[in-house]
N, C-alpha and C positions, 0 to 999 in steps of 0.2 A: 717833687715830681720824679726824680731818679728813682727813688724808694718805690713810689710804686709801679714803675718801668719792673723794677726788679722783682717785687711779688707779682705785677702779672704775669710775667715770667714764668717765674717758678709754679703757681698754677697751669701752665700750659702746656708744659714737663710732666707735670704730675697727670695731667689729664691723656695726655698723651702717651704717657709712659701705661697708664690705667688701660685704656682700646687698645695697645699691642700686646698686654696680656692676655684679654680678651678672645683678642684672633688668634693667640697663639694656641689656647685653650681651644678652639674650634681647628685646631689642623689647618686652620689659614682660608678656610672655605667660608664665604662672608653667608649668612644667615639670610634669607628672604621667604616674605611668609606668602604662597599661593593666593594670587587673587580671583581666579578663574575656573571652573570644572574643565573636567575631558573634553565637553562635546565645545563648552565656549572656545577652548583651543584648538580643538581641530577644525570651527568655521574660522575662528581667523588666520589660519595657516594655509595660503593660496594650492601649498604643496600635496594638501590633505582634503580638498574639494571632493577629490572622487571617493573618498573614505566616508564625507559627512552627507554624501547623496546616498549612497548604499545604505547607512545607518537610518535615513529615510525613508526608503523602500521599503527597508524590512523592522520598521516601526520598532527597531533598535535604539532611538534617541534616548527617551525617558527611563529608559532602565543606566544606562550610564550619564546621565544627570541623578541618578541616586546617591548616598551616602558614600556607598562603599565601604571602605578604598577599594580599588582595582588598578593593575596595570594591565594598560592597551599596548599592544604592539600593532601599532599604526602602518600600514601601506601606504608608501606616496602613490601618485599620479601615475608615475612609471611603473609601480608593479601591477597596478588595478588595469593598463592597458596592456600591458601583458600580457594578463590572464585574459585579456577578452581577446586577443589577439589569437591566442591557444586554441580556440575553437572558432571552425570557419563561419558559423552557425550565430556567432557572440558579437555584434556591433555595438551593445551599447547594456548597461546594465539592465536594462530592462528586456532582453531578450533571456538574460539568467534568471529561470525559477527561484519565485520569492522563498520558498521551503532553501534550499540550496545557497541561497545567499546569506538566508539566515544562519543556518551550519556553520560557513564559512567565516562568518564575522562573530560569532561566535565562537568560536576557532582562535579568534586573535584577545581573547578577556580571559584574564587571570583574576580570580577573587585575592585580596590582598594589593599590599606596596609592593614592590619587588625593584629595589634601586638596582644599577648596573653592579654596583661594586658590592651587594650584597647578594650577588649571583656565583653557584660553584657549578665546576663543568662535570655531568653529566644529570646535573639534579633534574629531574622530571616537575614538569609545572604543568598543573591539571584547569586545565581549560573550562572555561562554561558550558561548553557544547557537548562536556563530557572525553575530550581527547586529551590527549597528552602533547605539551612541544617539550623538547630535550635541549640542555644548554651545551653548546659548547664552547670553549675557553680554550681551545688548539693554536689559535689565528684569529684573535681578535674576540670581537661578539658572533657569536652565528649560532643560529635554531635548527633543529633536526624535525624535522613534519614526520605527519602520518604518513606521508605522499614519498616523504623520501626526498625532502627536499633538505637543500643547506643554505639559509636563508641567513644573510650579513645582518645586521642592526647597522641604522643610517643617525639619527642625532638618538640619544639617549639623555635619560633622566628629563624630562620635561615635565614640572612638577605640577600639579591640578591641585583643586579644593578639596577633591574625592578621590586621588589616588594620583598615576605617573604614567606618560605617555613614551615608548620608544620606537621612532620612526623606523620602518623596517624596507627593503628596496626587493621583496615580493611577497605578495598572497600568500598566508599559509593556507592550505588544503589539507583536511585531515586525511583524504584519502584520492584515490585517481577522480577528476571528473569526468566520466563518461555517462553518456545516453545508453540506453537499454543496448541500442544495437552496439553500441561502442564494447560494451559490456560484454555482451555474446563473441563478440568476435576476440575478443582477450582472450576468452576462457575456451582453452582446445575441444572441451568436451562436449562443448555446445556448436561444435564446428557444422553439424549436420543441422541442426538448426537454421543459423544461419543462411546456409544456401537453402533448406526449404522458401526463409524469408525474402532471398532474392528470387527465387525462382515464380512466386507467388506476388513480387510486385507491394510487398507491406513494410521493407524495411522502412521510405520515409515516413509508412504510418507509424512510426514504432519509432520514428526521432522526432516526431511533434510535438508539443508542450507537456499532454497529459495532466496530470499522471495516469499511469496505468499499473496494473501489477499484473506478471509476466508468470506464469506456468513454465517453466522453460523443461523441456522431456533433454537425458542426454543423448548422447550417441545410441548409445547401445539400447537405449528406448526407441530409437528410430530405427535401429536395425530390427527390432523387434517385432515391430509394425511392417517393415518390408515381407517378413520371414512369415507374415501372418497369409499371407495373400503371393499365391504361386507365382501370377502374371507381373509381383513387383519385385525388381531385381534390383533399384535404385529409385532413387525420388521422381525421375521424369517416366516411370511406368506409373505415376498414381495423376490421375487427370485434376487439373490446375482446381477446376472448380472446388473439385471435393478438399484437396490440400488447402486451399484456401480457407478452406469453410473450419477444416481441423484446427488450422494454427488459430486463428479467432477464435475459435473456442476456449483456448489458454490463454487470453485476455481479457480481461476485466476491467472498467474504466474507472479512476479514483486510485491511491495509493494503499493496498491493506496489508499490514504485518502481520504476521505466525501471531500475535498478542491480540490482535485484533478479531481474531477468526472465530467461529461458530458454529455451532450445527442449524443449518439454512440450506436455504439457495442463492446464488447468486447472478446477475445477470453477466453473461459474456459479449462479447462483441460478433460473437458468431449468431447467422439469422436461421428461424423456424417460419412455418407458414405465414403469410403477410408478413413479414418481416421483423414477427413479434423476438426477439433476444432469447436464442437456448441459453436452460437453466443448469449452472453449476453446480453439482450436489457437494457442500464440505461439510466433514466431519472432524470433530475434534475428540468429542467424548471414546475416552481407550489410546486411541492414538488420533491422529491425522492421519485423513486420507479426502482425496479430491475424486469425482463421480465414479465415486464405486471403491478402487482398489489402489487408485498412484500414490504414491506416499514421496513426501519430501524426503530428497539426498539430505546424510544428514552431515551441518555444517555448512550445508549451500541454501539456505535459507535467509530471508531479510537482506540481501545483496544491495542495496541502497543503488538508485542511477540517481540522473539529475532529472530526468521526468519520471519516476515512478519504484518501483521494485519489483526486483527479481527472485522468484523460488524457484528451484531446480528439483523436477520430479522424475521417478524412475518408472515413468510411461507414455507413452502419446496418447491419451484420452481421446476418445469417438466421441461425438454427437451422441448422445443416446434419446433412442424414442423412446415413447410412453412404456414400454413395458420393461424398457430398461431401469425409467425411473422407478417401476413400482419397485423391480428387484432389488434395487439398491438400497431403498429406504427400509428402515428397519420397523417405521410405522407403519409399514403397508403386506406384512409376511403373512397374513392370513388370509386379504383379499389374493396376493399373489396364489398363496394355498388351493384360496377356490376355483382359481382363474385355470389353474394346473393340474385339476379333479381328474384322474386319468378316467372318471365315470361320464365323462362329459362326451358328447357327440360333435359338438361346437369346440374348434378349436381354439379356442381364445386367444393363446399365444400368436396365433398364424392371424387372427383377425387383426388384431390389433398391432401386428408389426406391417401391417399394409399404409400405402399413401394417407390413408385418412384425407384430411386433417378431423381427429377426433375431437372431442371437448369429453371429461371423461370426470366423472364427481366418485372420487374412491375413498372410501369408508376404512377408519382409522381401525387399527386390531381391536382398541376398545369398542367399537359399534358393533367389529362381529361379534365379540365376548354377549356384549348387550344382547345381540339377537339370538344367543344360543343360549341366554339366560331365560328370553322370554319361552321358550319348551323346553315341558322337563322332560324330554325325550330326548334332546339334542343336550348331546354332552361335547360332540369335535363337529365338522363339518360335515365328518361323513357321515354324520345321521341324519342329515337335512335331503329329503330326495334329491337327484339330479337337475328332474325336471324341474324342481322349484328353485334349485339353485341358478341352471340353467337361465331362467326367466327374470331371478331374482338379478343377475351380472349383467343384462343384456338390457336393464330400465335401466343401468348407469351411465350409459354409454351413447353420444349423440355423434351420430356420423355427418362428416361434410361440412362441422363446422370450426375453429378454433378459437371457442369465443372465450376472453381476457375478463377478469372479476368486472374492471370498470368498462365494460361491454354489455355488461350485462342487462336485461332490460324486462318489467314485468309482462307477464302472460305464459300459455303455451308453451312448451320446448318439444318435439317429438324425436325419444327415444329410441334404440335398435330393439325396446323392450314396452313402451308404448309410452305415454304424454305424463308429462313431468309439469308442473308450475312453478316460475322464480318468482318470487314475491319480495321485494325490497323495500317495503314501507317498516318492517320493522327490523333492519338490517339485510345482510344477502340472507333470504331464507328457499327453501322449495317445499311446495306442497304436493306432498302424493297422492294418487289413486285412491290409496288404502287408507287417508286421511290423518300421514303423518305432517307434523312438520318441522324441518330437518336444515340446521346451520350449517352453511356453507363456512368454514376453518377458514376466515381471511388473515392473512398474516406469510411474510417471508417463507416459513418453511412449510407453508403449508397448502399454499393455492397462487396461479398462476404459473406455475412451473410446467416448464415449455421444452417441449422434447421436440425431434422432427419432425414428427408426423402428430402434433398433437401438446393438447394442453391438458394437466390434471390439477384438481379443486379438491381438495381434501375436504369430506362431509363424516360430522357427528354420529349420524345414524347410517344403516344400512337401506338403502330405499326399496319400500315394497310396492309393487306394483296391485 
């Protein structure tokens, strides 16, 4: 029995002696293998509730239930009420734009492991949101934001299936969050802005959910516009209505970036007769430009708020009527051409910057070409008689009414040039007099574009009466 008292012994020695190499070999740090992903840890961490609600909002679950690895740097409770505290406007994550929320929690995923002790201070760790957070190792753990923040680490290395969790005690923000008007009011140069905003009664249009995308004119745009007009000396000599109606005009509803943009129109928040939405003329082809001639400052573009985005332009855009829009377009230089005949009796330009409301079907420079193709006489305009030019501009043109593509209805129409027929059984079409029949160009940049005083309908042909 002693005997093997004494070899059990000595196997126990031995085995024992065996596991303190073991750990000795492991730096003393005992080995345990992850039972759980990121997100199963952060619902069972009563600390990280508001972390795994947000991740729900912004349909963030399933991407960090993936493979990975990733490291999350987790916000407790405390810093999520925080941030909501930060804005008077914030009670509850659901008053934060889900675009916005998304950024932000985005903002906290690193592709990769990334252990505590395998962190050096000032290494940049490139985000999924596309930002950067900066380490530093001055005092402890602490993160450097976009925002400019210096953010502590609270437990670290909490290890997952898919990667490592370290609990941080605020929100990163890759950048300030403000609302559009929060935004304006930052930036000095948009200082005159602003007080138009307040003076017109639309800043809290302009801190509601949105999104919107913001035209924003600088100062010296708006001095520019006073300097245009003798009687304005300051903002309160332009009467509230019209300034109202200008700044809406440099609103748009929906969020659109400089990448997104087009040669179109686009609808403003500013109103034309019946209350139809004046149209925004953008251009991209050559450069960018917004109706007519404003062009984006450059570097103050894509300004990101938390309801929408800001472009900063070097003009105050007008309203523009119907004969603005024709000028502007670069598909309409030939009717403009004819419209500007100095052989003309009829002033066209003077007609048609009156009240209207016109409804106006203008004929693309390829219809004129077409119609100077059909006589081989007619090589420019100026070889088309007056009078028939005269008659030919004046069947275009419906006064007293502002009728919209889906407005439109068959029969009759009568013209400042005589009766037109819409005919919609085989699309928008019109039948002439002269027995053409002639498509009305439905599409963005080409019909229902809505001035003050009137709407225009870009048509294929030239209509002959």
């Amino acid at each position: 029995m002693l005997s093997i008292i004494k070899k059990t012994t000595v196997f126990l020695l031995f085995v024992s002696f065996g596991l303190f190499i073991s750990c000795d070999d492991d730096d003393d740090t005992p080995v345990t293998t992850p039972q759980n992903s990121i997100v199963e840890l952060a619902t069972a961490n009563s600390n990280l509730s508001i972390l795994v609600q947000a991740l729900q909002k912004a349909n963030l679950v399933s991407a960090l239930q993936a493979d990975g690895p990733f490291t999350v740097f987790a916000p407790t409770n405390d810093a999520f009420q925080a941030l909501l505290d930060s804005k008077a406007e914030w009670s509850s994550l659901d008053d934060i734009p889900v675009d916005v929320l998304t950024g932000v929690l985005q903002y906290h995923v690193v592709q990769g492991k990334a252990l505590a002790e395998s962190l050096s201070d000032g290494q940049n760790l490139s985000t999924l949101s596309g930002g950067t957070v900066s380490v530093d190792l001055s005092s402890g753990i602490k993160f450097s934001t976009g925002a400019g923040q210096s953010v502590s680490a609270d437990v670290v290395n909490i290890q997952a299936t898919n990667g490592v969790i370290h609990t941080v005690k605020e929100v990163f923000l890759p950048g300030k969050i403000q609302d559009i008007v929060d935004l304006g009011v930052s930036t000095p140069d948009l200082s005159t802005l602003v007080a138009a905003l307040q003076k017109t009664n639309l800043v809290a249009a302009l801190q509601a959910d949105g999104p919107f995308t913001v035209f924003a004119p600088t100062n010296a745009a708006f001095q520019t516009l006073l300097d245009s007009n003798m009687s304005w000396n300051s903002l309160d000599d332009i009467p509230v209505d019209v300034l109202t109606n200008v700044l809406l005009f440099h609103v748009i509803s929906g969020k659109v970036e400089s990448g997104d943009l087009s040669d179109t129109y686009v609808n403003t928040l500013a109103k034309g007769p019946n209350d139809e939405p004046l149209s925004l003329q953008v251009e991209v082809t050559g450069e960018i430009e917004f109706n007519g001639d404003a062009k984006p400052v450059e570097g103050l573009i894509d300004i990101s708020a938390t309801n929408g985005v800001v472009h900063v332009i070097d003009k105050v855009m007008l309203p523009p009527n119907v004969v603005t829009l024709a000028l502007n377009n670069a598909g309409f230089t030939s009717l403009v051409a004819a419209l500007t005949d100095m052989r003309h009796t009829t002033n066209f330009v003077d007609v048609l910057s009156a009240d209207g409301p016109f409804t106006i079907f203008a004929p693309t420079n390829d219809a004129f070409q077409a119609l100077l193709d059909s006589n081989m006489s007619w090589n420019s305009l100026a070889d088309i008689p007056i009078a028939t030019l005269d008659a030919v501009l004046k069947y275009h043109v419906v006064n007293g009414a502002n009728v919209q593509a889906d407005q439109l209805t068959n029969g009759d129409v009568t013209t400042l040039g005589g009766t037109i027929t819409i005919d919609l059984t085989s699309g928008a079409q019109i039948k002439t007099s002269s027995m053409q029949t002639v498509d009305i160009l439905v599409g963005a940049a080409t019909n229902d574009v809505q001035g003050t005083n009137g709407v225009i309908h870009g048509v294929n042909k030239v209509l002959l009466p």
